[in-house]
KOLMARSE-397630 format. One line per 8 residues: number of its first residue (from 1); their letters; for each residue x, y, z of N, C-alpha, C, O, CB. Coordinates in steps of 0.2 Angstrom, whole numbers, plus 5000, padded with zeros to 4 digits. Glycine has a CB too. Layout:
<pts>
NUM> A> X/Y/Z/X/Y/Z/X/Y/Z/X/Y/Z/X/Y/Z; ...
</pts>
This chain:
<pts>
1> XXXXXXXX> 4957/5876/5925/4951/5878/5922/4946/5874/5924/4946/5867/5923/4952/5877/5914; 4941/5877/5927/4936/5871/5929/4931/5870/5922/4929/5874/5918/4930/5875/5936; 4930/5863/5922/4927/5858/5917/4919/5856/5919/4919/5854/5925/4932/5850/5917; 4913/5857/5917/4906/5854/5918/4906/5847/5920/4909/5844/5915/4901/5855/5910; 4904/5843/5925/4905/5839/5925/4897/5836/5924/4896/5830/5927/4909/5838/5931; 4891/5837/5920/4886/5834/5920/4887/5829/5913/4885/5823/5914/4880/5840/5920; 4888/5830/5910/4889/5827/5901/4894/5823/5905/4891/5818/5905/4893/5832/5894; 4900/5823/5910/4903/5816/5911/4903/5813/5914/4906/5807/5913/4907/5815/5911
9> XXXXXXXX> 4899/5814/5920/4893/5809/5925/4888/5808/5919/4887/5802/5919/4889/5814/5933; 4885/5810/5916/4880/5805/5913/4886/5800/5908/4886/5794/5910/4873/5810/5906; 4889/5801/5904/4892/5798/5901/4896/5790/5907/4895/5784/5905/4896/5804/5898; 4900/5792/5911/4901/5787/5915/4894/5781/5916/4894/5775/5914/4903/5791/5922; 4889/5785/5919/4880/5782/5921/4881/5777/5914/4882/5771/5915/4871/5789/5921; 4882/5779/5909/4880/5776/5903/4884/5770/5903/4881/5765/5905/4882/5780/5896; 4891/5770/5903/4896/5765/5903/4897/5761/5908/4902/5757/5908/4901/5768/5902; 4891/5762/5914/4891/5758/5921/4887/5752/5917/4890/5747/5915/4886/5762/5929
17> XXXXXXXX> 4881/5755/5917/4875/5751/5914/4879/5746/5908/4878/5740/5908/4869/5756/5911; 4882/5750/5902/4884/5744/5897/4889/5735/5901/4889/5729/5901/4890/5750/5890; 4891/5742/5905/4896/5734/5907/4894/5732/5914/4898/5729/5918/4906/5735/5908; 4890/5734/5916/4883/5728/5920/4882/5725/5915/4881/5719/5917/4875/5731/5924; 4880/5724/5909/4878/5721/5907/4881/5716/5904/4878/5711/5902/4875/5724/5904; 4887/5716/5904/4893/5712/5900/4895/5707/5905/4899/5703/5904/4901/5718/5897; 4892/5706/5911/4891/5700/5916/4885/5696/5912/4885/5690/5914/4889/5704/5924; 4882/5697/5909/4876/5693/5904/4870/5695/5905/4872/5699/5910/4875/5684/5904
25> XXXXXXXX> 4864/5696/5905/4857/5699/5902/4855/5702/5910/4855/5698/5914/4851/5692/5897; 4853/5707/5911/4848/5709/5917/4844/5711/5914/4843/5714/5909/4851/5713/5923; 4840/5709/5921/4834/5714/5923/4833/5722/5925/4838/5725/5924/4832/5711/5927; 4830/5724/5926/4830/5733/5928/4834/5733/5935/4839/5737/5936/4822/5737/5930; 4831/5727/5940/4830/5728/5944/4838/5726/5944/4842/5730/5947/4824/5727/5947; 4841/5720/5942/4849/5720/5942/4855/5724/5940/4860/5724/5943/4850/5716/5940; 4852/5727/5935/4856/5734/5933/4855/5740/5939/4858/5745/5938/4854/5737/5925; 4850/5740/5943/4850/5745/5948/4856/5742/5954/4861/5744/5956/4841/5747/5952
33> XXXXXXXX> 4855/5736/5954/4859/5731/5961/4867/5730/5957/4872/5729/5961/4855/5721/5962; 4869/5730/5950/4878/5729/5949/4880/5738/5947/4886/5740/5946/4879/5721/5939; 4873/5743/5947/4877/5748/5946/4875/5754/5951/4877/5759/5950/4878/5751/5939; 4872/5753/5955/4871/5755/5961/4868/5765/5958/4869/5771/5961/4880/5753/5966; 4866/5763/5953/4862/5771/5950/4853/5768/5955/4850/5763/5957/4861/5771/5936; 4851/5775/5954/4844/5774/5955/4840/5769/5948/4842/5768/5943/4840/5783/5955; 4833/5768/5951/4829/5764/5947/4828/5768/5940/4831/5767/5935/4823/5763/5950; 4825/5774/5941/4821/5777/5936/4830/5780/5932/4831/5780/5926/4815/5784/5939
41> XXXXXXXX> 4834/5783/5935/4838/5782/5930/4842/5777/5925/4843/5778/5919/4841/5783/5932; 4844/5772/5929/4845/5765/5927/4840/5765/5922/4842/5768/5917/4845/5758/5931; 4833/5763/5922/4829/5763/5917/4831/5770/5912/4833/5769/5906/4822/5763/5919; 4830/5775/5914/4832/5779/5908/4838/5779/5901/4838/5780/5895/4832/5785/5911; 4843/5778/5905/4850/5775/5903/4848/5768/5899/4849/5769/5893/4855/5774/5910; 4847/5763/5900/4847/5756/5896/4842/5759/5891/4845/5760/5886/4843/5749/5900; 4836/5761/5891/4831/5762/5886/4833/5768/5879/4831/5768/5873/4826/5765/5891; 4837/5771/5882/4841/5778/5878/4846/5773/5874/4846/5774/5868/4846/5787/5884
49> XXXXXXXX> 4849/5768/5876/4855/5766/5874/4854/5758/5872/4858/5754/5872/4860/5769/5879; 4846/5756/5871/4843/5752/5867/4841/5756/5861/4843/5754/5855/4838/5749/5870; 4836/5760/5863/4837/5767/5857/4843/5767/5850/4843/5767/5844/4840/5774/5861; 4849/5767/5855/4855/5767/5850/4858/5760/5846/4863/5760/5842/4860/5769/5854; 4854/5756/5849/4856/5750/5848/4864/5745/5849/4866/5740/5846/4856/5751/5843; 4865/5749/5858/4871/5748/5860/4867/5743/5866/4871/5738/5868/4876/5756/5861; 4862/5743/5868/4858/5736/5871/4851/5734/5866/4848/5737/5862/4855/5738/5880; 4850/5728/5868/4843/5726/5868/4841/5723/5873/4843/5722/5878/4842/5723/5862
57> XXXXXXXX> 4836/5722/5870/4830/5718/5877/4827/5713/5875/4827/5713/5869/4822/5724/5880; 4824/5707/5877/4822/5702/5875/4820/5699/5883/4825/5697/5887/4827/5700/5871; 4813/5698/5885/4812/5694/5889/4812/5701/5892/4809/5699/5897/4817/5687/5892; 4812/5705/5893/4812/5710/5898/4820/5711/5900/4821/5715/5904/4807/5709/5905; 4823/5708/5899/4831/5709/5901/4835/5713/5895/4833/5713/5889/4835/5703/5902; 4843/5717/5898/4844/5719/5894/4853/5716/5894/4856/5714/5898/4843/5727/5895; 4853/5717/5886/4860/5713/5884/4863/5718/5880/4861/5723/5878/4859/5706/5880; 4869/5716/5880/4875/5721/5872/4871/5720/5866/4869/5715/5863/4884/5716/5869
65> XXXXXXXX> 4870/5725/5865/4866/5727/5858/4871/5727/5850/4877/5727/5850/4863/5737/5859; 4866/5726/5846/4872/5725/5839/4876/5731/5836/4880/5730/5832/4869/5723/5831; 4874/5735/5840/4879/5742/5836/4884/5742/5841/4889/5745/5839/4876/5751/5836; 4884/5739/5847/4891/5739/5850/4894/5735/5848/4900/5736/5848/4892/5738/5855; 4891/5728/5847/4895/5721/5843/4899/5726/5837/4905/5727/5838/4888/5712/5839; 4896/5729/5831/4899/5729/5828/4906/5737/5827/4911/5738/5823/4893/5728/5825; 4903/5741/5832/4908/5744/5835/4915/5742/5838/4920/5744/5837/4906/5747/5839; 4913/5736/5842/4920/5732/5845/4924/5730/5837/4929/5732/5835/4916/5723/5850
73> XXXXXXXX> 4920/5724/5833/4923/5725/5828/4928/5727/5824/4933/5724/5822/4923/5726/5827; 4925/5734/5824/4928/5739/5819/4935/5742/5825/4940/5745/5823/4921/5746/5817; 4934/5741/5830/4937/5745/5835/4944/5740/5835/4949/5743/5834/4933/5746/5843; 4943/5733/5835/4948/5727/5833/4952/5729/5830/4958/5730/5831/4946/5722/5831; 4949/5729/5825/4951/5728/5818/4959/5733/5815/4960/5739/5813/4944/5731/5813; 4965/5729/5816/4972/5734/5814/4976/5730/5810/4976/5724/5811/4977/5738/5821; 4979/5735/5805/4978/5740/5805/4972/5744/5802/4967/5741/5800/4983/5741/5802; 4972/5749/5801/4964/5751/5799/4959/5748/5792/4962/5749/5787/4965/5759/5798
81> XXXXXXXX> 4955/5747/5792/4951/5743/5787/4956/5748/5782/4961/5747/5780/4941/5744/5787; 4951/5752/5781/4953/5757/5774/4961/5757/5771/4963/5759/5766/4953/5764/5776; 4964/5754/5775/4974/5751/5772/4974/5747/5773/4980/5745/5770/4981/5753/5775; 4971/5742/5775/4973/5734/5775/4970/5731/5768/4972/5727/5765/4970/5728/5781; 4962/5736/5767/4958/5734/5762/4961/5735/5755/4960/5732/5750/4951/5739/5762; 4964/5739/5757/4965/5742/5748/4970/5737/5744/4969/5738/5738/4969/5751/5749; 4973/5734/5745/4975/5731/5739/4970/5726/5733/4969/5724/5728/4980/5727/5741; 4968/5724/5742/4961/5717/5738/4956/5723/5733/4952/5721/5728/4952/5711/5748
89> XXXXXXXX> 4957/5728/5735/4950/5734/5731/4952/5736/5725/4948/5737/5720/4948/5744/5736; 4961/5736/5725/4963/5738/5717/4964/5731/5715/4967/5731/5709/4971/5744/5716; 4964/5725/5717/4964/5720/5713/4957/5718/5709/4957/5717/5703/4965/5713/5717; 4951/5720/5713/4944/5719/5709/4945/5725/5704/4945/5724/5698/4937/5719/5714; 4946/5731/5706/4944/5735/5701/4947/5734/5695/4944/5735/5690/4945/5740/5702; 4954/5731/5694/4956/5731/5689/4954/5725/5684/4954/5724/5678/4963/5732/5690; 4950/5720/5689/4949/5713/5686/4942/5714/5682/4940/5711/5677/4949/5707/5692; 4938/5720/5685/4932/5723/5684/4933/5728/5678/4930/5727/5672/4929/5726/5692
97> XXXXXXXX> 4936/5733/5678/4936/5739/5675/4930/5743/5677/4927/5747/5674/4935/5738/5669; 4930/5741/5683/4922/5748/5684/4926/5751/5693/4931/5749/5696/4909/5741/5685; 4922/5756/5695/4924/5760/5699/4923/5754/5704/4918/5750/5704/4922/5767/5698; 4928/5754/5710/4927/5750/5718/4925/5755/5723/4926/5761/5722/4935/5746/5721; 4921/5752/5729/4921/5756/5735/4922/5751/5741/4922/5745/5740/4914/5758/5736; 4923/5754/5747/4923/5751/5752/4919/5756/5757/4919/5762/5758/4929/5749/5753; 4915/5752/5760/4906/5756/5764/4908/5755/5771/4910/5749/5772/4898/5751/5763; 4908/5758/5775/4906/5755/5783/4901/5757/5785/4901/5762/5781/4910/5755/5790
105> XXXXXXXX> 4896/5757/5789/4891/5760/5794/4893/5763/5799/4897/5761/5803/4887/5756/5796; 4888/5769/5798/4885/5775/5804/4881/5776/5804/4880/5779/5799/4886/5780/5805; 4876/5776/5809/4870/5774/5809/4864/5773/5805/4862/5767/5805/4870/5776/5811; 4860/5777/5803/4858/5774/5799/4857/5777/5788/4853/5778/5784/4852/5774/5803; 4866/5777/5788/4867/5778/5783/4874/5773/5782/4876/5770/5787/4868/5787/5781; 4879/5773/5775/4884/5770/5774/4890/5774/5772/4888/5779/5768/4882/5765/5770; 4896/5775/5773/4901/5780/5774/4905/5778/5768/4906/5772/5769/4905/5781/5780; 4908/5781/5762/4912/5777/5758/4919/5779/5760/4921/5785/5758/4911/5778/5752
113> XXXXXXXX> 4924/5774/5764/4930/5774/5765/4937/5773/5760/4943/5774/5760/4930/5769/5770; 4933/5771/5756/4939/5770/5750/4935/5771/5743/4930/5768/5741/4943/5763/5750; 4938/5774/5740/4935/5773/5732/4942/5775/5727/4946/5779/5727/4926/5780/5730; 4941/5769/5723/4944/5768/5718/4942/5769/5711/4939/5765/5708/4945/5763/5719; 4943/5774/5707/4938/5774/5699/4944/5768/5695/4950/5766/5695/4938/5784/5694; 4936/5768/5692/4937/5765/5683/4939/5767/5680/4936/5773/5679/4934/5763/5679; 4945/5764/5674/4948/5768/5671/4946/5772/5665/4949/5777/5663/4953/5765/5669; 4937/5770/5664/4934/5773/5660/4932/5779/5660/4930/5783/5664/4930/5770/5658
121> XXXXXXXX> 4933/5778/5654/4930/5789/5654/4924/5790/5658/4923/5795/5662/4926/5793/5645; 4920/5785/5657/4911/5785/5658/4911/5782/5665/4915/5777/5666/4906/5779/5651; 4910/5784/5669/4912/5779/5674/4907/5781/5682/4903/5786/5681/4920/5780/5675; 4907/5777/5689/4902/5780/5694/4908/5783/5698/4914/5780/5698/4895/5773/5699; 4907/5790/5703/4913/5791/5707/4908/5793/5713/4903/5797/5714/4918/5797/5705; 4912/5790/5717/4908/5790/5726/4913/5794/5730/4917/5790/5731/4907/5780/5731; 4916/5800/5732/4922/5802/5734/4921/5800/5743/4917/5800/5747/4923/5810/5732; 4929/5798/5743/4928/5796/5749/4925/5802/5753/4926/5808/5752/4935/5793/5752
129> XXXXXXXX> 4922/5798/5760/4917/5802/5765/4911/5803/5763/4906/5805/5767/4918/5808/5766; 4910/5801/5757/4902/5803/5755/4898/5798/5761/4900/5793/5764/4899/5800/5746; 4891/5800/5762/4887/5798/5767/4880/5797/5762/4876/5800/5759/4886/5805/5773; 4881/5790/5763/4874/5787/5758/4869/5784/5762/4871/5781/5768/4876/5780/5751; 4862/5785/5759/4858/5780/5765/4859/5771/5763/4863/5768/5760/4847/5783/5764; 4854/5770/5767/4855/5760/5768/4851/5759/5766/4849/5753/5767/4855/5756/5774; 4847/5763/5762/4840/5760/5760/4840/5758/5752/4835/5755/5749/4835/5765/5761; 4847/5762/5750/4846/5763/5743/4852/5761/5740/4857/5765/5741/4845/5770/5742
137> XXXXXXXX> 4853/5756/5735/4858/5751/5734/4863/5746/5737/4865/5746/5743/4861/5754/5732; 4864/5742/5732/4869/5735/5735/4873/5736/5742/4873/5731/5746/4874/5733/5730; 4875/5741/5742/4882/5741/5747/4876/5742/5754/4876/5738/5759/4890/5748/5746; 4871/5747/5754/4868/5747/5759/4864/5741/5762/4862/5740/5768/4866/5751/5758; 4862/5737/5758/4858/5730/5759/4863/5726/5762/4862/5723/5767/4856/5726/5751; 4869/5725/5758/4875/5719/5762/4876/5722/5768/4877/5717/5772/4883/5718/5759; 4876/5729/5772/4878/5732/5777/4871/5729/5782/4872/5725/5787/4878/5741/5776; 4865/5731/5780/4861/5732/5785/4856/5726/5785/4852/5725/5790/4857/5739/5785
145> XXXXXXXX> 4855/5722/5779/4852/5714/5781/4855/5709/5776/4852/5705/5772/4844/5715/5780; 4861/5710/5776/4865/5704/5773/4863/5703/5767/4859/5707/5764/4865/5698/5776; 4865/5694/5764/4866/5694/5756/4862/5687/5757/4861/5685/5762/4876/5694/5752; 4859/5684/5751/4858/5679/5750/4862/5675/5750/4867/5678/5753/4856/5678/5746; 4865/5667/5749/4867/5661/5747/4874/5663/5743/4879/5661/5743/4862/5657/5744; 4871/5668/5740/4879/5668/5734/4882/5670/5734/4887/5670/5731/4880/5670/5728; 4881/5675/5741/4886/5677/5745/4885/5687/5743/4886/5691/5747/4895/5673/5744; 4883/5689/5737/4883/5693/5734/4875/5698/5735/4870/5696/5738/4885/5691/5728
153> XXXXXXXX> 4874/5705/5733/4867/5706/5730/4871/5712/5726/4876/5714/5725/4861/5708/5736; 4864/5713/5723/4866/5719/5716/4860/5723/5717/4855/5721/5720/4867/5715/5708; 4860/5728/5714/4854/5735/5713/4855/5738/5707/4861/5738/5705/4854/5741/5719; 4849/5740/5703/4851/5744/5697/4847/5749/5699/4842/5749/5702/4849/5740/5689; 4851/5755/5698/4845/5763/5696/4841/5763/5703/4836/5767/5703/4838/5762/5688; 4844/5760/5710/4841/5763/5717/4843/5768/5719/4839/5771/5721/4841/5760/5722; 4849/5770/5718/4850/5778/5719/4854/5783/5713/4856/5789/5715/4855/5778/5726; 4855/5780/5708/4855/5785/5704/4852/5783/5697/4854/5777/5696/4860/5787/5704
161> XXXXXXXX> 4850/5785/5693/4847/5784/5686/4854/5782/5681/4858/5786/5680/4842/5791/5683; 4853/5775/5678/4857/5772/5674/4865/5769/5677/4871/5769/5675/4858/5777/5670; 4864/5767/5682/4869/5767/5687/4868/5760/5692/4865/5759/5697/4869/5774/5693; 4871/5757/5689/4871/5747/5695/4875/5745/5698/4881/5745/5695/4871/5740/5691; 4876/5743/5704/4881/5740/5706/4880/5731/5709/4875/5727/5708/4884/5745/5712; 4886/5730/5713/4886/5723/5714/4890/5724/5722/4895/5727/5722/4891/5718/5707; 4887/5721/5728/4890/5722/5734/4892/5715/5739/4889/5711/5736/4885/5725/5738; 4895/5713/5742/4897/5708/5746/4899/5710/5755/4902/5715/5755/4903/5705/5742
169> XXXXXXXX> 4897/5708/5758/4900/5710/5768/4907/5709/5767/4911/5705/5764/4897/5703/5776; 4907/5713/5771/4914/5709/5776/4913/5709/5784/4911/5713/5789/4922/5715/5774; 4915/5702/5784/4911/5701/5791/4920/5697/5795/4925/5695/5792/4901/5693/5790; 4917/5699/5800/4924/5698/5806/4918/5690/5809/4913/5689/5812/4925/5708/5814; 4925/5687/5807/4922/5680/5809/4926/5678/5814/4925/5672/5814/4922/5675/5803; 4929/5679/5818/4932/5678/5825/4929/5674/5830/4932/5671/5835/4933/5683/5827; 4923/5675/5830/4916/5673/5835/4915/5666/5834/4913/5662/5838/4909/5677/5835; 4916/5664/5828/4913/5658/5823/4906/5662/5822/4905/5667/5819/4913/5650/5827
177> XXXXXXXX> 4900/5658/5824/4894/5659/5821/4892/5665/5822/4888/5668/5818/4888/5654/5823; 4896/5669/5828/4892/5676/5828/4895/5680/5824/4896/5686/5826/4891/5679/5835; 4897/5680/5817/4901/5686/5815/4896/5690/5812/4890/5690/5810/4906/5685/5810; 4901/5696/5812/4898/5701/5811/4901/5708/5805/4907/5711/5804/4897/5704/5819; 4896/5707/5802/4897/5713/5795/4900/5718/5800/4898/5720/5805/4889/5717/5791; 4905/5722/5796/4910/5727/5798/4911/5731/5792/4915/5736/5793/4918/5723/5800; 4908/5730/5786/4910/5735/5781/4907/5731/5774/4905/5726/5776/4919/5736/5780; 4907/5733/5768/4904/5731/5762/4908/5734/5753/4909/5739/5749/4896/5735/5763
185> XXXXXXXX> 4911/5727/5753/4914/5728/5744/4912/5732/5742/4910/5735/5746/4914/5724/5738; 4909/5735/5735/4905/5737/5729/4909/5738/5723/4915/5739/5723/4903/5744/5730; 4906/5736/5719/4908/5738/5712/4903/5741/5708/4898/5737/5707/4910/5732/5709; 4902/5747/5705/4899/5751/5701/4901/5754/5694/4906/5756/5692/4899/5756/5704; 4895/5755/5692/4898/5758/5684/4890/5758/5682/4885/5759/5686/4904/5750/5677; 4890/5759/5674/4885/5762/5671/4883/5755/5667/4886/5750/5666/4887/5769/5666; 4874/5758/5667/4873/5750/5663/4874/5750/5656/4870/5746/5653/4865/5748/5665; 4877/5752/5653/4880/5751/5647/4885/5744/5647/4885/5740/5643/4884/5757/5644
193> XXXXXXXX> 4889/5745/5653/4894/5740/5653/4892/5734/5658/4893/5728/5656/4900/5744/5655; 4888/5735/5665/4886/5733/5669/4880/5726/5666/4881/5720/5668/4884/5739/5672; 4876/5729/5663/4868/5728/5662/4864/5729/5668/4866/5731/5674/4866/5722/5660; 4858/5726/5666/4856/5724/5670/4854/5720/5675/4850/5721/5679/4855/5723/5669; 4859/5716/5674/4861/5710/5681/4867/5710/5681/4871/5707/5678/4859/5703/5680; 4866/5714/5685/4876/5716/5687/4879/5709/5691/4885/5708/5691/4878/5725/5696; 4875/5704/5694/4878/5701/5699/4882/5695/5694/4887/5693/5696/4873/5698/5705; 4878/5694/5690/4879/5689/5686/4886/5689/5684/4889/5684/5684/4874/5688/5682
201> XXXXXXXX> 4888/5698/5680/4894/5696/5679/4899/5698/5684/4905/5697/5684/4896/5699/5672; 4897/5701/5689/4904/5703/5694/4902/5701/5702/4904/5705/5706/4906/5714/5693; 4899/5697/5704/4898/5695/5709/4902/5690/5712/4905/5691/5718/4893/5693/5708; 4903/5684/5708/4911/5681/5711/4916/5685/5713/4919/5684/5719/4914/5677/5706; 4918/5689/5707/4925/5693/5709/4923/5697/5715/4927/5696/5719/4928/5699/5702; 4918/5700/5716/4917/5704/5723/4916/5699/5728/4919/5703/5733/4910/5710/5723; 4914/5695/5731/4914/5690/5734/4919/5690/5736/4920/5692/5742/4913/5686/5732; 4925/5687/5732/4931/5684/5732/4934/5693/5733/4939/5690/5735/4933/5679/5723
209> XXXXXXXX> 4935/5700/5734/4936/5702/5735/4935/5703/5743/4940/5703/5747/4934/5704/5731; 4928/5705/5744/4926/5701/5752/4931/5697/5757/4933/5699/5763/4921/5696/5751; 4932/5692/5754/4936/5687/5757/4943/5688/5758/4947/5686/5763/4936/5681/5754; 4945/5691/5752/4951/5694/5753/4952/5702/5758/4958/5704/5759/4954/5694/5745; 4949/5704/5759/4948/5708/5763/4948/5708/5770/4951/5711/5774/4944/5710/5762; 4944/5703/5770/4946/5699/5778/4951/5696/5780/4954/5696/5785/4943/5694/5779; 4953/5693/5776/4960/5690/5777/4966/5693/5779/4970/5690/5782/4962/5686/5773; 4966/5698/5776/4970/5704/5773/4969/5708/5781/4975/5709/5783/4967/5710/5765
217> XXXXXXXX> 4964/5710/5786/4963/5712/5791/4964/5708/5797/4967/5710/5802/4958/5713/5790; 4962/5701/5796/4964/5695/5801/4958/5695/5805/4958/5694/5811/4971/5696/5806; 4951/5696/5800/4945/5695/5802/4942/5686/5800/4937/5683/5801/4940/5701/5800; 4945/5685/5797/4944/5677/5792/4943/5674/5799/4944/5677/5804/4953/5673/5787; 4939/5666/5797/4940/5661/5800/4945/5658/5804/4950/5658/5800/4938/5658/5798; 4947/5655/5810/4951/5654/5814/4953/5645/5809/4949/5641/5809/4948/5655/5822; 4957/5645/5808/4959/5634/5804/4964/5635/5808/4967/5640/5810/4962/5630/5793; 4964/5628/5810/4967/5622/5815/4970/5617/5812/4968/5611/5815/4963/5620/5820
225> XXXXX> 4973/5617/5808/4977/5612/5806/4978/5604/5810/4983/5606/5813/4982/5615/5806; 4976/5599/5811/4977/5591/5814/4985/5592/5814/4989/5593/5809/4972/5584/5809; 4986/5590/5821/4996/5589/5819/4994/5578/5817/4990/5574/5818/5004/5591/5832; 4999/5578/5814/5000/5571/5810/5000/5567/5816/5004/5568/5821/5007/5571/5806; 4997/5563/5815/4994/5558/5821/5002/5551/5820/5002/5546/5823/4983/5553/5817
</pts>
């Protein structure tokens, strides 16, 4: 069966350029010299796929962009988030009573990979797959510009009326300083039970949820033990 080969020559072009780049930061004119494409294509290719956030530019050079850092990540990461996650997700829920999620990013929305309800009658239900923007509640904030100091953030009534939650990262720390968010706790419920300041009562536990998430994945910090001198 003959196959279109234009979609996999561009595609290849694409994957020239990324890993020219993975030699460390070039210029146009060095990504034409390590992938031996024309100029105006090279340029076209880096620019489309700064676009995507799979390079950036800085100084006029182009480097590995954060949607690939955080693609590598996710790609790491085994056994799959969504089954390594889930025990740490039914320990907060039950310590909580309110419904759990677990968030990853696609582009510029947040995916829910797991969701756990609360046993309560009254309760928030996110079904797994749902497709939420990043603009609009906790989990999307820990995804796309991280958390304060307390490690936590919280939102009341940003995407639905009477409805709060409480979010934490989970960040693949492997790099040391450079880690990178890979996915986001939640805990949700109604502000009858919640209030107003959701962080205040369920913020540690999701935190501490977070962490155990990671560890559970084998994204945690690397310790080195001192052998006995």
């Amino acid at each position: 069966m003959e196959r279109s080969t234009g979609g996999i020559q561009l595609l290849e072009r694409a994957v020239a350029v990324l890993e020219a780049c993975e030699e460390g930061p070039a210029s146009l004119g060095e990504l034409v010299e390590r992938t031996g494409l024309p100029r105006a294509t090279a340029h076209r290719l880096a620019t489309s796929l700064e676009g995507l956030g799979l390079l950036r530019r800085h100084d006029g050079r182009f480097a590995l962009g954060p949607t690939l850092a955080r693609l590598g990540s996710a790609a790491a990461v085994g056994p799959p988030l969504a089954v390594s996650a889930r025990p740490a997700l039914e320990t907060l829920r039950d310590e909580t009573g309110e419904s759990v999620q677990l968030f990853v990013r696609r582009g510029d929305q947040r995916v829910c990979v797991v969701s756990l309800e609360s046993p309560h009658s009254l309760r928030t239900i996110v079904p797994v797959g749902a497709a939420l923007p990043l603009e609009r509640g906790s989990a999307g904030t820990a995804l796309s510009t991280g958390t304060p100091r307390a490690g936590w953030v919280d939102s009341v009534e940003e995407r639905e009326p009477g409805v709060a939650s409480v979010s934490a990262p989970v960040r693949d720390h492997r790099n040391g300083a450079a880690a990178v968010v890979v996915a986001a706790v939640s805990v949700s419920g109604p502000l009858e039970r919640t209030t107003r300041r959701p962080g205040r009562r369920y913020g540690p536990a999701v935190v501490r949820a977070a962490a155990a998430v990671e560890a559970a994945a084998g994204l945690g910090p690397a310790f080195h033990r001192r052998a006995p001198g």
